[in-house]
C-alpha positions as CSV (number, residue, x, y, z in Angstrom):
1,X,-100.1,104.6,-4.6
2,X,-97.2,106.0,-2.9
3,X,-94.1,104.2,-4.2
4,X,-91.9,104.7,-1.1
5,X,-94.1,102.6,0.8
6,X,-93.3,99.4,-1.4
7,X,-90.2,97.1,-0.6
8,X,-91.4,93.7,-1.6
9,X,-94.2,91.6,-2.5
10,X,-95.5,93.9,-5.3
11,X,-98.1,93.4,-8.0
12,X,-100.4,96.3,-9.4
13,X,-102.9,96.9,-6.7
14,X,-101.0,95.6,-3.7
15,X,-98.1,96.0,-1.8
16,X,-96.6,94.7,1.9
17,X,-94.0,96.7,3.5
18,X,-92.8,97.0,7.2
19,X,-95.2,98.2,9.8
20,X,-94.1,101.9,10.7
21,X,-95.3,100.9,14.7
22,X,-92.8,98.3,14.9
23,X,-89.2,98.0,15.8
24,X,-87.6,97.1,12.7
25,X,-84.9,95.0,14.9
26,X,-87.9,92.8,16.6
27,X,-90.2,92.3,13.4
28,X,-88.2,91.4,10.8
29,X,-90.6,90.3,8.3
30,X,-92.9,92.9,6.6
31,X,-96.4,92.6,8.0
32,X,-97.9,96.0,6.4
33,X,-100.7,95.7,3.9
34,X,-100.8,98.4,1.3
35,X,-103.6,98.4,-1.0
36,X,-104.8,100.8,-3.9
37,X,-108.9,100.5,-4.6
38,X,-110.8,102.9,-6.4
39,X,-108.3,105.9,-6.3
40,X,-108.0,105.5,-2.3
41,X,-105.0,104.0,-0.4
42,X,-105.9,101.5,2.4
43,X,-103.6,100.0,4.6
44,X,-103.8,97.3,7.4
45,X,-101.3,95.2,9.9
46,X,-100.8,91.6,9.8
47,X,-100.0,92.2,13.4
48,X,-102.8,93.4,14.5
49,X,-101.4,97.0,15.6
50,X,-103.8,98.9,15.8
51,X,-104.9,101.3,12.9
52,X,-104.6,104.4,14.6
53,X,-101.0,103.9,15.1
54,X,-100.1,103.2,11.4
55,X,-101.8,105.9,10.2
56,X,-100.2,108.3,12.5
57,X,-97.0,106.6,11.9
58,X,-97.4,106.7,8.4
59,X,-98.1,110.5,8.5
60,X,-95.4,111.6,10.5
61,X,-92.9,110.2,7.7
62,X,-95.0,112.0,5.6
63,X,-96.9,109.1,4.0
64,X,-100.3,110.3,4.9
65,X,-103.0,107.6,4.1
66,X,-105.3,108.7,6.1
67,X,-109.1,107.2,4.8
């Protein structure tokens, strides 16, 4: 799993981080989901942005996730 994605909330296979598709002065509270299973990275908003947007998000600050 990518390490630079992690800021809090850590344990072995899990992560949450802020949401790339927010502004980071509105949504203070991370609501990105970062989980490793079987080799593969999956990631998912709490906010319900929609998973297009994060990936492309992700991507372009070249964290590419993409399934």
């Amino acid at each position: 799993m990518t390490t630079e994605v992690h800021d809090r909330g850590m344990c072995k296979d899990f992560g949450l981080t802020h949401c790339p598709v927010h502004d980071p002065e509105k949504v203070l509270e991370p609501t990105l989901q970062v989980h490793e299973r079987a080799g593969r990275t999956w990631v998912r908003c709490l906010a319900d942005c929609p998973q297009e947007e994060v990936l492309v998000a992700l991507d372009r600050l070249g964290l590419p996730v993409w399934p």
